[in-house]
PLY file of the C-alpha trace (Angstrom):
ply
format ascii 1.0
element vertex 333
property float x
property float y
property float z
element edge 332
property int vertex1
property int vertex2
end_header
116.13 58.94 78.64
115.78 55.80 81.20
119.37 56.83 82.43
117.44 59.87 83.42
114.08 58.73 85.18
114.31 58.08 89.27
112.78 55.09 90.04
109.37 56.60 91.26
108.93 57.77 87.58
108.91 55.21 85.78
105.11 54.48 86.23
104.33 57.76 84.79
106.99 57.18 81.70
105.42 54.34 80.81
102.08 55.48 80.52
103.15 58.79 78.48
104.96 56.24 76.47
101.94 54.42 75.69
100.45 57.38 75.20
103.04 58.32 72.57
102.83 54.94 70.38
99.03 55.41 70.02
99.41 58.76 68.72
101.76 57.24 66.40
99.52 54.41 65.24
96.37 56.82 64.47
98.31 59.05 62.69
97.16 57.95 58.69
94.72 55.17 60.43
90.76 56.03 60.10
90.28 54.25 63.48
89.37 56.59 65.89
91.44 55.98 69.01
91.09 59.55 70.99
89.19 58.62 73.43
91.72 55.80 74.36
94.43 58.34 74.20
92.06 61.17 76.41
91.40 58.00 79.03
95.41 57.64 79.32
95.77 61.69 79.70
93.61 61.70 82.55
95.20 58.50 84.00
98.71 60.00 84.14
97.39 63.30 85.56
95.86 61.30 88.35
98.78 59.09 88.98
101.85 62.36 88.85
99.34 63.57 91.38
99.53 60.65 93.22
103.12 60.06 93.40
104.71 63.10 93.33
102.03 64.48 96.38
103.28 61.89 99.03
107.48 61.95 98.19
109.01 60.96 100.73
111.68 63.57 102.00
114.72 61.23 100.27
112.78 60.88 97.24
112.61 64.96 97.43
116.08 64.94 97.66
116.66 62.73 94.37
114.17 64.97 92.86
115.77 68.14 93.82
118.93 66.72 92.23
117.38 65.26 89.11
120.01 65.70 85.69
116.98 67.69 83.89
116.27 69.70 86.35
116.61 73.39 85.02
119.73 75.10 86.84
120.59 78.74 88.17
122.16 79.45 84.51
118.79 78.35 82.63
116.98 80.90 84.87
118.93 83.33 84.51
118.79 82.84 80.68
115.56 82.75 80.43
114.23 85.91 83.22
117.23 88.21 82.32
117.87 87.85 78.79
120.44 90.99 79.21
122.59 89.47 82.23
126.42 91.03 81.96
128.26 88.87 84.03
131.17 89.94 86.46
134.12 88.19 87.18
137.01 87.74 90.07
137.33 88.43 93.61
140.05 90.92 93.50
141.88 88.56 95.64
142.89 84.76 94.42
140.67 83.68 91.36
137.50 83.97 89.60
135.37 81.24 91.19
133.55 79.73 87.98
130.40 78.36 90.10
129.54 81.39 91.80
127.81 83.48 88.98
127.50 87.20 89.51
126.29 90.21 87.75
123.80 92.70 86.91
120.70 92.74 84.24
116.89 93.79 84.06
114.45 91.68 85.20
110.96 92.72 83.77
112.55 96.14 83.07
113.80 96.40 87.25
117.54 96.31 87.63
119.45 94.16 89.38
121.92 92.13 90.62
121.76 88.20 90.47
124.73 86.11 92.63
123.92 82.19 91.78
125.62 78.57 92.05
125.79 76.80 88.90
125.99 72.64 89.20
127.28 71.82 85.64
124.81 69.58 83.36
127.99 67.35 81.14
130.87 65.53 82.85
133.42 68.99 81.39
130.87 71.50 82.82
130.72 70.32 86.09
134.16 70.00 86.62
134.21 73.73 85.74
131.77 74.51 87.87
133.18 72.69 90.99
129.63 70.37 90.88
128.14 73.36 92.48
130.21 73.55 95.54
131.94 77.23 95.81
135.71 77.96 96.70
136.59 80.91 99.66
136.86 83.27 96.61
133.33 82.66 95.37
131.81 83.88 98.25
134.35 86.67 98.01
133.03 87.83 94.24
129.61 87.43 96.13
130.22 89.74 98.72
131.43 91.92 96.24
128.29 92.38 93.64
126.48 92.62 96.95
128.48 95.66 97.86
128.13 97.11 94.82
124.13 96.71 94.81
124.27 98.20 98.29
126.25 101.04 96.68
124.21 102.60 93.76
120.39 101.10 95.37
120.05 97.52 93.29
118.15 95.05 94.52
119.52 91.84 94.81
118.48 88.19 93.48
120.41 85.11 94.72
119.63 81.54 93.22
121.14 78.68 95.52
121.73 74.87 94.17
124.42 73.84 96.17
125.07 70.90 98.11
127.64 72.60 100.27
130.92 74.77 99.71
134.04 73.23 98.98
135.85 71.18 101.80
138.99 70.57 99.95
142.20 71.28 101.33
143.07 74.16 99.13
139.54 75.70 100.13
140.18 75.79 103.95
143.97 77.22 103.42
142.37 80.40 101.26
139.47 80.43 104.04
136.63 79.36 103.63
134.76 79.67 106.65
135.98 83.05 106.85
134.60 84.03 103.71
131.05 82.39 104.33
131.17 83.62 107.69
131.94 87.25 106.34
129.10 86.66 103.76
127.04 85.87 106.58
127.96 89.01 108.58
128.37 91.82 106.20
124.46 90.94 104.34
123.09 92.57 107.54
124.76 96.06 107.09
123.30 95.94 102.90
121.36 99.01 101.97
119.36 97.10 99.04
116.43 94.68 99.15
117.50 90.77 99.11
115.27 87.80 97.74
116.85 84.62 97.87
115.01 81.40 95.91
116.57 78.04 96.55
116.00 76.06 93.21
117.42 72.94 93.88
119.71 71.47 96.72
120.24 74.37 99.48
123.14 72.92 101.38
124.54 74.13 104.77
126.92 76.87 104.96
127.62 76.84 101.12
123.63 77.67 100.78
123.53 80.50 103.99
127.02 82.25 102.47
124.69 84.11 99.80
121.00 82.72 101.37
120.33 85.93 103.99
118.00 87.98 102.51
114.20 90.16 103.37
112.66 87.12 101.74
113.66 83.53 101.21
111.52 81.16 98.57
112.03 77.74 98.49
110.90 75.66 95.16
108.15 73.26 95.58
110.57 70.35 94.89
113.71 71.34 96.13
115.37 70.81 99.63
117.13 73.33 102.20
119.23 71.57 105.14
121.92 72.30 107.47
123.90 69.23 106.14
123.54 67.13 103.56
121.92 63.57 103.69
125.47 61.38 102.54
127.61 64.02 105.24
125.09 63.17 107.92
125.04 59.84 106.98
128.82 59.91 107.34
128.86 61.37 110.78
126.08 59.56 112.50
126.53 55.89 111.52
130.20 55.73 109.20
128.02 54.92 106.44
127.00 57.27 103.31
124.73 54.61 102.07
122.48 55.50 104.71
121.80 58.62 102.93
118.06 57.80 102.57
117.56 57.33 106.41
118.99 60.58 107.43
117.04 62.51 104.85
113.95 60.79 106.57
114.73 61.69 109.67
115.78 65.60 108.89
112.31 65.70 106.96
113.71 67.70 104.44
111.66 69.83 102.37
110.02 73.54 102.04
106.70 72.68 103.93
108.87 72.11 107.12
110.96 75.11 106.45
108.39 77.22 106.42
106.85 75.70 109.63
109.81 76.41 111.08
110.25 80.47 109.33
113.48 79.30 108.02
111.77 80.11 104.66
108.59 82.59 104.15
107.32 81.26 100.07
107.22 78.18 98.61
106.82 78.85 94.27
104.91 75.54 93.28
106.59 73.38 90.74
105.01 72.69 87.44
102.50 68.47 88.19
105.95 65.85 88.29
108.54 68.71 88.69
110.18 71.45 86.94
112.06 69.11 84.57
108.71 68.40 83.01
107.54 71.67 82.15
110.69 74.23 82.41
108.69 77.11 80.50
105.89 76.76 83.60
108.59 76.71 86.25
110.29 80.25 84.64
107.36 82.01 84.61
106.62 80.55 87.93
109.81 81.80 89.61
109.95 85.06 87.29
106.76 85.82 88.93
107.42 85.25 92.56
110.49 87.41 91.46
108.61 90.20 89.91
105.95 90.34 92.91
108.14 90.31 95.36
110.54 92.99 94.49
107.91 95.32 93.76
107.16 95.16 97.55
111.00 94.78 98.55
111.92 97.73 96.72
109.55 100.04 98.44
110.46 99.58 101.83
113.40 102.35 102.81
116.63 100.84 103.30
116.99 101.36 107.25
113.49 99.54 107.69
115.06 96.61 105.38
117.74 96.38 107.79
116.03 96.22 110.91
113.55 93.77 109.30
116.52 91.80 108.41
118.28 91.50 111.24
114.39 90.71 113.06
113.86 88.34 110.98
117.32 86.28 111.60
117.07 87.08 115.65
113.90 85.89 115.69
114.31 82.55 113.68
114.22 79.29 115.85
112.09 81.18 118.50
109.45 78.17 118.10
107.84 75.48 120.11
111.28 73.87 120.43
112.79 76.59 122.36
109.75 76.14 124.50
110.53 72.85 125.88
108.66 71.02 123.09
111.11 68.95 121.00
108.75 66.16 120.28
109.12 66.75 115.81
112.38 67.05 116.39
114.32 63.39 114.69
116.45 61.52 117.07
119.64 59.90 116.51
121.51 57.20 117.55
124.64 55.31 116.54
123.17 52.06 116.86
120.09 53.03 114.48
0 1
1 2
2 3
3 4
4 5
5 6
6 7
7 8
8 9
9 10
10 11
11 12
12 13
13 14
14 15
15 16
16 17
17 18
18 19
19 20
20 21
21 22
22 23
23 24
24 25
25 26
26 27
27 28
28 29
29 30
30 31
31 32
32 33
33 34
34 35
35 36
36 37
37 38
38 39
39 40
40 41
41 42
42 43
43 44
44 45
45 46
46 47
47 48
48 49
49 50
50 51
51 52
52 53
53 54
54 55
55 56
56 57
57 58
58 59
59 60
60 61
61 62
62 63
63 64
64 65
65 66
66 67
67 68
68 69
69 70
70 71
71 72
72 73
73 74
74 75
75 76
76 77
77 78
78 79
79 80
80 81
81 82
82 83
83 84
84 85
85 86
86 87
87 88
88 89
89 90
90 91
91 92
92 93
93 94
94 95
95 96
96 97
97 98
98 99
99 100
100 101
101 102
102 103
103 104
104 105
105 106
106 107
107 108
108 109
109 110
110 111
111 112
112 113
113 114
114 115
115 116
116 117
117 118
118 119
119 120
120 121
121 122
122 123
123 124
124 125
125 126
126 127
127 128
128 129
129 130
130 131
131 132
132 133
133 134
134 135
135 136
136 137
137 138
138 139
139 140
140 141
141 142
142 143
143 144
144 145
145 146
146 147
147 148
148 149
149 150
150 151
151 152
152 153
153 154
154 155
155 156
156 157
157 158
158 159
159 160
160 161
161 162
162 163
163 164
164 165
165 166
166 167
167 168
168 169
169 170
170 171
171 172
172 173
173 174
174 175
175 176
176 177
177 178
178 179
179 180
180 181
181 182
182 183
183 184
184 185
185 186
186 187
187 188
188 189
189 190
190 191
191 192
192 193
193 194
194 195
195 196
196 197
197 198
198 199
199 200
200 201
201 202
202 203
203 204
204 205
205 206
206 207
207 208
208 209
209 210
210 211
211 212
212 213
213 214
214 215
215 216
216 217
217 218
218 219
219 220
220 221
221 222
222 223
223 224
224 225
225 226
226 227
227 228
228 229
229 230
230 231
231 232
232 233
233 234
234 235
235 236
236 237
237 238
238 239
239 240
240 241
241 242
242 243
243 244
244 245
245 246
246 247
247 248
248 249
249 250
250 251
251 252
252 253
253 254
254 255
255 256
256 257
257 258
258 259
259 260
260 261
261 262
262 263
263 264
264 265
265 266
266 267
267 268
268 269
269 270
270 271
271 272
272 273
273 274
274 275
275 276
276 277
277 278
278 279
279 280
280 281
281 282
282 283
283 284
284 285
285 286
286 287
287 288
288 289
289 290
290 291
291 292
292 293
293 294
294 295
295 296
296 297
297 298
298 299
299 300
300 301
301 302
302 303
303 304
304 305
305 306
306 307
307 308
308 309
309 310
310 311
311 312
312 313
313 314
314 315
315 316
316 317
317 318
318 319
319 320
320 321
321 322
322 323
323 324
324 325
325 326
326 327
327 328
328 329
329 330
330 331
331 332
């Protein structure tokens, strides 16, 4: 379990550890000690609130990545119990991190494209860890086709730190793909929600993130790079991870500032990893609520609001001349 806490946890642990060991020692003891144990309850509500309310945007970033964090495959487990899953591009390959297929969702159909990370060393090699090949985003645009065709909605879950950039990727083309992804969305008949559970990571995200609604989880991060890459370009030096993450102020409460997102679903107190029941019913519910509304709406109003929505985006106070939030970089930083 300590391989697993991030360093800004380990207050909290401690006290629910505490917490633990006095249970232990009243159980078959006729000292009374629940008052001791209620005392320490309220004390780690108070501090989760504490620490986890002021993150800083790298320690979002660790957060969004933590190894018990619940992945795309755990939701889709757990809010579509009767998910068939399809397979293959009809191309090159079946892309084992791109998940696709169709199941009920609260009794409304529909179609689900997600990125799975991997949890074990084995899994994530299958899964690429969560970085999609040319022909993932290929099966993708295919399920969305097929929702388009016979009037499903569809439900994309992103946790991705970016597509694939090996060499094998960019032969079978992968900004082609992404940027056909990107393209082709706009002319889709059916409603889109898109929730970003964990790491939303440039172009890798965007290739399945276009949609009438986009929900970001309270925890999670959605950037146009991620913080080792920019690291990498601006100074040589990955290890600077944590000072480009400050300076892109990652998060969902600037996303939304900025309309790149319209919902943030809050996050069970300390993150979903400590309550993953809370966090489905949280998402399932967003999910539920929204699609109602999506589902209404006629399909040539969705696609006007659509493409509105994406013309619009970035139309804020920067574009006005005012670029004073915006983080600067320089080499010598």
């Amino acid at each position: 379990m300590g391989e697993q806490l991030l360093e800004f946890e380990k207050p909290v642990f401690e006290l629910e550890n505490q917490i633990k060991e006095l249970k232990e020692a009243q159980t078959g003891q006729s000292v009374d000690i629940s008052e001791e144990i209620k005392a320490l309850q309220k004390k780690v509500g108070k501090l989760v609130q504490e620490i986890y309310g002021k993150l800083t945007p790298w320690e979002r970033v660790l957060l969004s990545r933590h190894p018990k964090r619940p992945h795309t495959v755990d939701y889709i487990k757990n809010i579509c119990p009767d998910f068939r899953e399809l397979h293959g591009d009809r191309y090159f390959a079946n892309d084992q991190t791109m998940m696709t297929g169709i199941g009920h969702i609260d009794g409304q159909r529909v179609a689900i494209v997600g990125i799975e990370k991997g949890r074990k060393t084995q899994e994530k090699i299958k899964r690429n860890f969560g970085m999609p090949n040319p022909e993932g985003y290929r099966k993708a645009l295919r399920v969305f086709e097929l929702a388009s065709r016979f009037n499903l909605p569809v439900l994309t879950i992103i946790d991705t730190p970016g597509a694939y950039p090996g060499i094998g990727a960019e032969e079978r083309g992968q900004s082609q793909a992404i940027a056909e992804n990107l393209a082709q969305v706009f002319s889709l008949k059916c409603p889109i929600l898109a929730i970003v559970i964990g790491e939303g990571g440039s172009g890798g995200a965007l290739g399945i993130g276009v949609a009438d609604k986009v929900c970001m989880m309270e925890y999670s991060v959605y950037s146009v790079i991620s913080p080792e890459s920019c690291a990498s370009i601006l100074w040589s030096d990955p290890g600077k991870a944590e000072q480009a993450a400050n300076a892109l102020n990652l998060g969902p409460k600037k996303a939304k500032e900025l309309g790149i997102i319209d919902e943030i679903i809050p996050e069970p107190p300390g993150g979903a990893h400590r309550n993953v029941e809370l966090a489905f019913k949280s998402v399932k519910d967003q999910i539920v609520k929204d699609l109602k509304v999506l589902t209404k709406i006629k399909p040539a109003k969705l696609q006007e609001m659509r493409f509105n929505k994406y013309r619009s985006m970035g139309n804020s106070t920067i574009l006005n001349g005012d670029d004073s939030d915006m983080p600067i970089f320089t080499t010598n930083s």
